[in-house]
Structures are given as C-alpha cells and as structure tokens.
C-alpha positions in Angstrom: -13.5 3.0 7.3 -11.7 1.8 10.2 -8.3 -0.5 10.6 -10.8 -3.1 11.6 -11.7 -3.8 8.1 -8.3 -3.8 6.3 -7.0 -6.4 9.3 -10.1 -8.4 8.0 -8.5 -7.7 4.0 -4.5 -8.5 4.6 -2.4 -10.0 7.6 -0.5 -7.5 7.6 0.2 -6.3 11.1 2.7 -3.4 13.2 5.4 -2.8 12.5 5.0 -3.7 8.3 1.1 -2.6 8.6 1.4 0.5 6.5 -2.3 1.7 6.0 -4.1 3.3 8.5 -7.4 4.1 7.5 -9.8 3.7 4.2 -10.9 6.9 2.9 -12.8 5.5 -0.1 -13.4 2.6 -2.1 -15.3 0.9 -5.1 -15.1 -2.4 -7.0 -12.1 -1.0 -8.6 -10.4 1.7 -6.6 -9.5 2.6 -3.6 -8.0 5.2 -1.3 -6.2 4.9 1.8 -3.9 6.9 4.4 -1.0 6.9 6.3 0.5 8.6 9.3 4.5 8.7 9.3 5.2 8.9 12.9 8.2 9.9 14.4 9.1 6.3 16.2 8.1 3.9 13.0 11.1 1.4 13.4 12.5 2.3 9.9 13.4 6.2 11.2 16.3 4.7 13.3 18.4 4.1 10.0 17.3 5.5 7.6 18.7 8.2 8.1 19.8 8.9 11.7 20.4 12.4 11.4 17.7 13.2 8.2 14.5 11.0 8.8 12.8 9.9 5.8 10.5 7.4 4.6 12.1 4.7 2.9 11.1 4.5 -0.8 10.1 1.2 -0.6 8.2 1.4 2.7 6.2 4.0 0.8 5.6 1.3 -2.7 4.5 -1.5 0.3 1.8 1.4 1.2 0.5 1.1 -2.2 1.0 -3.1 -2.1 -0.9 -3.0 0.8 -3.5 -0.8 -0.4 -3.8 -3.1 -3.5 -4.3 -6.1 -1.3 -7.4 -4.9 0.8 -8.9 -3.5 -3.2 -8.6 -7.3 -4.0 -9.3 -9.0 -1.0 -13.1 -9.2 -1.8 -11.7 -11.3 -4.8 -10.6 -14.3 -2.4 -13.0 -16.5 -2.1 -13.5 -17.9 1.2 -10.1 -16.3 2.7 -8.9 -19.2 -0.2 -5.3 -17.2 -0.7 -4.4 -13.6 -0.6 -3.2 -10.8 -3.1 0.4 -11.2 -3.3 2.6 -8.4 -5.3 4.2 -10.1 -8.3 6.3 -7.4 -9.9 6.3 -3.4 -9.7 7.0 -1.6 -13.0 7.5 2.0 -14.0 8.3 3.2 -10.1 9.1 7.0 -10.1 9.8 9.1 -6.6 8.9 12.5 -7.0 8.8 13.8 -3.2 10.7 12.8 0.2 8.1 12.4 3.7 9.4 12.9 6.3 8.6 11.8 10.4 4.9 13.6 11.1 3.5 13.7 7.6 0.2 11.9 5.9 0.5 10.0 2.9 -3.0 9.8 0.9 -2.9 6.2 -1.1 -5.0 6.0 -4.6 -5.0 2.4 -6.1 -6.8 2.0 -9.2 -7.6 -2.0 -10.8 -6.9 -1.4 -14.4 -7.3 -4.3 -16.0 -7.9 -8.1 -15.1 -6.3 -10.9 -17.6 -7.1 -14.3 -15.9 -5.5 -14.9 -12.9 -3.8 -11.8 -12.5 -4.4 -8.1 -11.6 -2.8 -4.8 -13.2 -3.0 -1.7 -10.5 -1.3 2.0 -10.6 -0.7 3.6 -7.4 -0.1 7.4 -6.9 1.3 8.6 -3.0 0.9 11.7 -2.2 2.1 13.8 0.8 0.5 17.8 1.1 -0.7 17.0 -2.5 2.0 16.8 -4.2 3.4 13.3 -5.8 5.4 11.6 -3.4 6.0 8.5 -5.6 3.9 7.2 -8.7 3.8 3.7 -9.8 2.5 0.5 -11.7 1.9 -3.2 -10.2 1.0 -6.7 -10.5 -0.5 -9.2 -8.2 -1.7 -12.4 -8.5 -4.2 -14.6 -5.3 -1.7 -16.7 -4.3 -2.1 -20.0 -1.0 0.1 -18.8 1.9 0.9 -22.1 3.9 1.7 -21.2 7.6 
C-alpha cells in the first residue's frame, strides 16, 4: 500500500514520517518498511563519523506503525493514537545509512480505552530492536 494511505492514518510528515510503505495489514497487525537514507536529518549527529540510526528514531517507526494499525479505530478523524508508555525495549542490532527496516506491529489486547501492541524491527532479518507499547485515541487541539 502506498504512503498515500498512512498520510490519510497519522500527521506525521518529513522529516519525523518514519514509514514508507505498508507491506501488510489486518484488524490487528500490521507490517510496514523503512528506507534509512544516507541524508535523513538525524545522520548529521548521530554519529558524524559512524552513521547510525538513533534507537529511538527506530521505536517512533514502530509508534508510527501502531498509529496507522489503529487509525481505523478513530471515529470520524475524532482524535489520533498517541503513544502512552513503551515497556520492555531491547536493541539487538545497529542500521546503518542505506539499510531497510521491516516493521511488524501486532494489537494484543484492548482493555477500554487503551491499546497494548509489541513491535519487532528488523534490518537483513535479524532483530534490530524488539519492544512493547501502549496507546491510548487522544483530541489533538491545533
């Protein structure tokens, strides 16, 4: 699926729009990729001489990815998936400028008004970072 339809899922936007394309998705998972290119804004400092992608650039990925999952939960564009804690956050594998990141979001469980996702990264299939999240649909006032 094109970037058409997660712009229609989250306001995210460049520079901090980390998803590039939907490979897959059901009611309650979904998969997503990522292109690390060499001029991304966060390469300039971190780290000048070693590139990499900043571990928490790579858990937003997996935020984001959450977001669009949900996004058919908002009714009427009535509030957006926002991120209310990460939990158990492990980095297994740096990326690097050039590499793909594949992005697999799983809803695990529903209590009320708030959502319980795990997130897996991975870059050449190995586990880049692996972790667990909660969001709740929250109003954004402009």
């Amino acid at each position: 699926m094109n970037l058409a339809k997660i712009h229609s899922a989250i306001p995210h936007r460049e520079p901090m729009l980390l998803l590039d394309e939907i490979l897959e998705q059901t009611e309650n998972h979904i998969v997503c990729k990522k292109s690390f290119h060499p001029n991304e804004f966060f390469f300039q400092g971190h780290y000048p001489e070693r590139p990499l992608v900043p571990g928490v650039i790579l858990c937003e990925s997996a935020l984001q990815a959450g977001a669009v999952l949900l996004a058919n939960l908002v009714e009427n564009g009535d509030g957006m998936p926002v991120a209310t804690r990460m939990n158990e956050v492990k980095f297994k594998r740096m990326v690097r400028p050039g590499e793909t990141v594949i992005v697999d979001v799983s809803l695990d469980e529903r209590l009320a008004g708030a959502f319980f996702l795990s997130a897996k990264v991975t870059c050449d299939d190995k586990v880049a970072v692996r972790l667990k999240f909660a969001c709740t649909i929250t109003q954004i006032d402009p």
